[in-house]
Structure formats: C-alpha cells, structure tokens
C-alpha positions as CSV (number, residue, x, y, z in Angstrom):
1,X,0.0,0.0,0.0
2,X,3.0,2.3,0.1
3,X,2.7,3.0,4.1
4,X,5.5,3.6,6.5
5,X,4.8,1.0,9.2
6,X,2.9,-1.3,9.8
7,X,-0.6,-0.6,11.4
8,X,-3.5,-2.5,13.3
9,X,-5.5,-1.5,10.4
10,X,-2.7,-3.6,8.2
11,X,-3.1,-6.7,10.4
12,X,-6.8,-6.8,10.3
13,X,-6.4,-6.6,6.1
14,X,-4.1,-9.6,6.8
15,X,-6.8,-11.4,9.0
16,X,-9.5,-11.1,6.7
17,X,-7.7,-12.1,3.4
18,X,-5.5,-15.1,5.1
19,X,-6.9,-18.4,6.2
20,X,-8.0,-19.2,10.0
21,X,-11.3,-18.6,12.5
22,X,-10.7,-15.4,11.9
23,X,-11.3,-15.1,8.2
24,X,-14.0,-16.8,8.4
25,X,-15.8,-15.0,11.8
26,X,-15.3,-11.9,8.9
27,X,-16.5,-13.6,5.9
28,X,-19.9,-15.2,7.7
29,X,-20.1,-11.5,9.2
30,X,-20.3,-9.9,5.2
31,X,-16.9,-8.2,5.3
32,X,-16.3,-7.2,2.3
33,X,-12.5,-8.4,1.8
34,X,-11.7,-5.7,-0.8
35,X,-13.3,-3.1,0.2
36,X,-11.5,-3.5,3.7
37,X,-8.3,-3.0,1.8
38,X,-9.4,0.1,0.2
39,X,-10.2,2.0,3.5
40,X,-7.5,0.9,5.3
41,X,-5.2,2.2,2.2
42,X,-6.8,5.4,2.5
43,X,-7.1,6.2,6.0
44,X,-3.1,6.2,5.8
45,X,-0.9,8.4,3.9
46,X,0.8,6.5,1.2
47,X,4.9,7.3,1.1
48,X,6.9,6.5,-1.8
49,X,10.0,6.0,-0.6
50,X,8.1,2.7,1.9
51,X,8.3,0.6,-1.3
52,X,12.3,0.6,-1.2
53,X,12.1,-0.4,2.8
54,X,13.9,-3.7,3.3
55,X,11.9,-3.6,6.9
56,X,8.7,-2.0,7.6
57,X,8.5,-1.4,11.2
58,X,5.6,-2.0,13.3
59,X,3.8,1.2,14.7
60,X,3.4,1.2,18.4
61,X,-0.3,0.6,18.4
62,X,0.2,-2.7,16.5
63,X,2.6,-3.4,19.3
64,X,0.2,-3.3,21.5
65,X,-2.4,-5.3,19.7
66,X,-0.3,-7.9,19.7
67,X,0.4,-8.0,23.4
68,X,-3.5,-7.5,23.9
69,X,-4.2,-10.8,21.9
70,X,-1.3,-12.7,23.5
71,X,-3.6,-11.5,26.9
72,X,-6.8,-12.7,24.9
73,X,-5.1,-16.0,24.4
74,X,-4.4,-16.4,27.9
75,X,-7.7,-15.4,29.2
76,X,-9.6,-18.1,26.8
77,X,-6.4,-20.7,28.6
78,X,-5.3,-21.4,25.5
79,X,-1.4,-21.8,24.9
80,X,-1.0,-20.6,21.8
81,X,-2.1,-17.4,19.7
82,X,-4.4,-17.8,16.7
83,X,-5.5,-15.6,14.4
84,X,-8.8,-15.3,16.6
85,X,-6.8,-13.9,19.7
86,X,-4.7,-11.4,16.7
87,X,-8.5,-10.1,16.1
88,X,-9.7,-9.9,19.6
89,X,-6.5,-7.9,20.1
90,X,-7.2,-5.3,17.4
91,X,-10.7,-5.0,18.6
92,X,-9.2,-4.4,22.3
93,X,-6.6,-2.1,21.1
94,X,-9.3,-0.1,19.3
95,X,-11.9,-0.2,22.5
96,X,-9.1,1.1,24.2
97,X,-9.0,4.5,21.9
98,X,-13.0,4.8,22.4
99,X,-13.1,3.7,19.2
100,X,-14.7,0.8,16.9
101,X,-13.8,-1.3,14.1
102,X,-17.3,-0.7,12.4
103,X,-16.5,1.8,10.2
104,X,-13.1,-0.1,8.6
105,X,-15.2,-3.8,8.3
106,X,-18.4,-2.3,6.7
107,X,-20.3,-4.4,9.9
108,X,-20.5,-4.6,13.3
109,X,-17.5,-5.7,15.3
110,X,-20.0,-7.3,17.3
111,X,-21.1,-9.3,14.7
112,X,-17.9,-11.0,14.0
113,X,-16.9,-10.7,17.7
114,X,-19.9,-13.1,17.7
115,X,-18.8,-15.3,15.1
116,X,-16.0,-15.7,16.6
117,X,-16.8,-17.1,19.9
118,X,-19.3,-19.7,18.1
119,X,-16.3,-20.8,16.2
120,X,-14.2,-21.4,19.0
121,X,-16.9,-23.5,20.8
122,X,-17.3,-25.7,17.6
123,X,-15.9,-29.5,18.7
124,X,-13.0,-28.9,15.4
125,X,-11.8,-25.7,17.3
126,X,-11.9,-27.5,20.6
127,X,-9.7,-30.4,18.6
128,X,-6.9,-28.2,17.6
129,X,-6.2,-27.3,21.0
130,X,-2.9,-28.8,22.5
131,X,-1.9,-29.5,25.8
132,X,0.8,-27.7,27.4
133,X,2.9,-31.3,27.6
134,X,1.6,-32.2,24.1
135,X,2.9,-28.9,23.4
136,X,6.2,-30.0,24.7
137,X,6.7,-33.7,24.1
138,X,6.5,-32.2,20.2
139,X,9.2,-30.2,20.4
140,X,11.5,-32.4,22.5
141,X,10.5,-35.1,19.9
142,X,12.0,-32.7,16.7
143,X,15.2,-32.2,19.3
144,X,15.9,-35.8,19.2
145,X,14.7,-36.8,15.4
146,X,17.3,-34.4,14.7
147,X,17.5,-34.2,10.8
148,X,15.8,-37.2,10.6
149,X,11.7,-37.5,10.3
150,X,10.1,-37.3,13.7
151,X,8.3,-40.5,14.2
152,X,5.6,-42.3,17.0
153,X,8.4,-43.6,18.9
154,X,10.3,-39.8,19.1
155,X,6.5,-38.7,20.5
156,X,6.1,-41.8,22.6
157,X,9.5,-41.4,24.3
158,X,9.3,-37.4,24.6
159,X,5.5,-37.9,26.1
160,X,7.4,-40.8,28.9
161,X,9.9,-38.4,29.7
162,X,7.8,-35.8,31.2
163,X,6.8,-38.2,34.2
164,X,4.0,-35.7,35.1
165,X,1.9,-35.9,32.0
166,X,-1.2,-38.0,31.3
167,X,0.7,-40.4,29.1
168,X,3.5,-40.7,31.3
169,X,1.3,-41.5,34.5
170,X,-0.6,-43.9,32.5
171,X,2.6,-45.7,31.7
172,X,3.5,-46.0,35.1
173,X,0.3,-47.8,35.8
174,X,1.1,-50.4,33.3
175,X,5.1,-50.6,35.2
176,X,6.6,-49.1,31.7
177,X,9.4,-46.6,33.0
178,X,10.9,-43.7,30.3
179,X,13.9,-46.0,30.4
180,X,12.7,-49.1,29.7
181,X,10.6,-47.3,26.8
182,X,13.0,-45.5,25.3
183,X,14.8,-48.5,25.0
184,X,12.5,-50.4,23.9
185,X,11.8,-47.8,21.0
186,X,15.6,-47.9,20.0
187,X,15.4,-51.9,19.0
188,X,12.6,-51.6,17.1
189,X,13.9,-50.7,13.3
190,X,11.9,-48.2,12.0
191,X,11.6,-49.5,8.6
192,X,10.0,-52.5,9.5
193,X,6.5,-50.1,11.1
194,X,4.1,-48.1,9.3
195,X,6.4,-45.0,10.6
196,X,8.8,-45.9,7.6
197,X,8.4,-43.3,4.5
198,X,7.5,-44.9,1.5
199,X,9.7,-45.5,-1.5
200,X,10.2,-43.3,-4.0
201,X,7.4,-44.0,-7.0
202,X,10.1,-45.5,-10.0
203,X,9.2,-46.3,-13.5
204,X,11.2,-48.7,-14.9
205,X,10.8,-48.4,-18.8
206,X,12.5,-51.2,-21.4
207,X,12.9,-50.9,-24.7
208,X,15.0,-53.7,-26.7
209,X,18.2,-54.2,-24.5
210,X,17.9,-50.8,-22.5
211,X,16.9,-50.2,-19.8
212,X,16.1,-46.6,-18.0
213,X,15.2,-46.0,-14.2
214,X,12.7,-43.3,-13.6
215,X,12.5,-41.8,-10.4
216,X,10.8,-38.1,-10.3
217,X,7.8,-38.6,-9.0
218,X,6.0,-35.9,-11.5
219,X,7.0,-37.9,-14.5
220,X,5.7,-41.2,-13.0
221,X,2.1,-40.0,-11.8
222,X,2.1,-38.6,-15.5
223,X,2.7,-41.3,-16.6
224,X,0.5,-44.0,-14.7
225,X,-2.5,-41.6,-15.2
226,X,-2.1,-42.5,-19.3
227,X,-3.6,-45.0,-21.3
228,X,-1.8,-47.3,-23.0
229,X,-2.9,-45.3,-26.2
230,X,-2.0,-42.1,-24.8
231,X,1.4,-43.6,-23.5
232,X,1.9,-45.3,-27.2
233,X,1.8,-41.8,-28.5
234,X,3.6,-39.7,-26.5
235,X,7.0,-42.2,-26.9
236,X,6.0,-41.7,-30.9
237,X,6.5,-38.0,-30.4
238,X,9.4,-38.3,-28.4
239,X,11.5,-41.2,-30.3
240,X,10.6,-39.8,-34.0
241,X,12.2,-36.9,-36.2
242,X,10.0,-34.0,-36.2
243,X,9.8,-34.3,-40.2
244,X,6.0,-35.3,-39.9
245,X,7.1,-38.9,-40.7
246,X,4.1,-41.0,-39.4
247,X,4.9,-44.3,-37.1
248,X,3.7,-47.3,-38.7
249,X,3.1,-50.9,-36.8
C-alpha cells in the first residue's frame, strides 16, 4: 500500500484475506474483503519511498495489539495465539481508543466478535487445541529426530519423559518406565513399522536391451494416469524426427 509501518489497520487486512477462524468469523459476518483493503489504504498516507524499505516497522499501536491478543489468548487458557486472539486484540486495542472497528469492516465488530466465539466453541476448534505437555513432548520429539523424520516412537519417548503428563502416569500404571521405553523404541527398526516413509514412486521403462530408471515422481504419476494409447503416443512423439514422418506398426 506504500505505508510507512505497519498498522492495526494492516493486520486486520491480513486477518480477513489469510486463512484461519478469523477469516472466516469476517466472511460469515459480510466483510467485504476488498473493500477492507481500500479504506484501510486510505485512511493512511501513502509514502513513496516505503516501497524501497527492506523492513517495515511496526507502529506502536500494533505493538500493542499484539500484546492485547497474546492477553486474549491467555484469558480463553489457550497456549497458543491464533489468528482469533490477533482479532480480539485489534478490537481491544481499538476499544481502548474509544473507538470501533465498524466503520473499517463495513459491519459490526459485534457481529464478528460473535462469530468468533461460536467458532471457537465448535468441537474442530476444541480439537486443535494442544496440551501444554503435548505442546512439549512435540518439540523435545523434533530435538531428538534431529534431521531425521520425527516419528511415534520420538512422540512416545518425549510424552514418557515428562513423568507428570497423562501419558507418562498412565505408563507408570502399566510398570513401563521412560527408560525401559526409550529402549524399547531404540530396538525396534523403523523401517519395519508403518512409521517408515514410503519409497520413491520408480518407473522402470525397457525398450529392446535398455533399460532406463525413472525416479521423479511428477514424471511417474504422469505417466501411470495414461492409457496405454495415450502412453503409445507420446514415446511416438518423443523417439521420431520432427519431419511429420508418421509411425507405422
């Protein structure tokens, strides 16, 4: 938009044209999506010299709407900031000023305030929403795949560790220790469990004494989807001078 900084108004253009409960709170609310833009590109004056920025820096009130929806996230107890706490945030920050988002949406903040409260009751918001240990056993589970894929038994090991989490207790029950487990996990080869990726897709293709190995994956789904007809064809094209010599047999 050719603006200076970055402003609340900028994050709520970001909300409504992105992806998330947010978005859609907005779009089931009758924002108009484009005509959001347009106001907000308007209501700020535009600055040539903000397209050569390598950084645009965030004005202080976006600052602050941030730290207001990080406070929106905690108050709903979730541990983790969505883009419906980033809304809730703007419409704080904006309360705060005695002011409203009405007049930038083209609705009622309410409305989608509304929206967005039903959303985060549905049971698919409810599902997305991680335990604090969960939270954790994921990230001490990438630690130790290191820069290999992060598999069940990574989870399952990370989830034993933490001898205070659900899993961990329920473990215990059953006399399986984090040690025992981990070790366990260690002597079972991954590529003989479902956890193993699956083999490259290779098309092997023969013709007379040659043989050719084809192994990128685009060429081989393109391939597979022909007919024999359409496969026929296409080798035609490929093996034959471009004279307009027709194949025969």
């Amino acid at each position: 938009m050719g603006h200076g900084k970055i402003d609340p108004d900028h994050l709520l253009v970001a909300l409504a044209r992105g992806e998330g409960l947010a978005a859609t709170a907005m779009a089931e609310a009758g924002v108009d999506t484009d005509a959001l833009r347009r106001r907000v590109a308007l209501a700020h004056p535009h600055e040539p010299a903000a397209g050569r920025l390598d950084k645009v820096p965030f004005s202080r009130a976006a600052k602050k709407s941030l730290e207001l929806s990080l406070r929106a996230a905690l108050k709903l107890g979730h541990n983790y900031i969505g883009t419906e706490h980033l809304f809730l945030g703007l419409q704080r920050e904006r309360e705060q000023r005695g002011e409203t988002l009405d007049g930038l949406l083209g609705v009622a903040t309410a409305e989608v305030h509304d929206r967005l409260l039903q959303g985060l009751r549905s049971p698919e918001a409810r599902a997305q929403v991680r335990s604090p240990a969960l939270h954790a056993a994921l990230r001490s589970a990438a630690r130790a795949a290191g820069g290999t894929p992060m598999t069940t038994g990574h989870l399952l090991v990370a989830l034993a560790a933490d001898v205070d989490s659900q899993a961990a207790r329920a473990l215990a029950r059953l006399g399986v220790g984090a040690q025992e487990l981990r070790s366990a996990v260690e002597a079972v080869p991954v590529t003989e469990t479902s956890d193993a990726l699956p083999a490259p897709a290779a098309l092997r293709i023969t013709a007379g004494d040659k043989t050719r190995l084809v192994t990128d994956a685009d060429v081989v789904a393109a391939v597979e989807a022909m007919s024999t007809e359409e496969l026929r064809a296409a080798l035609r094209r490929a093996i034959l001078p471009t004279t307009g010599e027709q194949a025969t047999g």
